[in-house]
C-alpha positions as CSV (number, residue, x, y, z in Angstrom):
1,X,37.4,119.8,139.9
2,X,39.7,122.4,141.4
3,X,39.3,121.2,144.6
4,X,39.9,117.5,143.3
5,X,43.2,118.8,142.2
6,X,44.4,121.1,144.6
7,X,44.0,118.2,146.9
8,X,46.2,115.7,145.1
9,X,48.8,118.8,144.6
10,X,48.8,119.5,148.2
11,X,49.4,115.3,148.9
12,X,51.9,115.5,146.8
13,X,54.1,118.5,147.8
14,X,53.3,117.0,151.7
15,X,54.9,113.7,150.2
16,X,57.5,115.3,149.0
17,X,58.5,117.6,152.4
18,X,58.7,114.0,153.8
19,X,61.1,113.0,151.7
């Protein structure tokens, strides 16, 4: 579960850097 989630945060802080 944490892993799960830590993944989709870490997508979405990289999307957001490439913004």
């Amino acid at each position: 579960m944490e892993i799960t989630s830590h993944i989709t945060l870490n997508s979405f802080i990289a999307c957001t850097l490439e913004l």
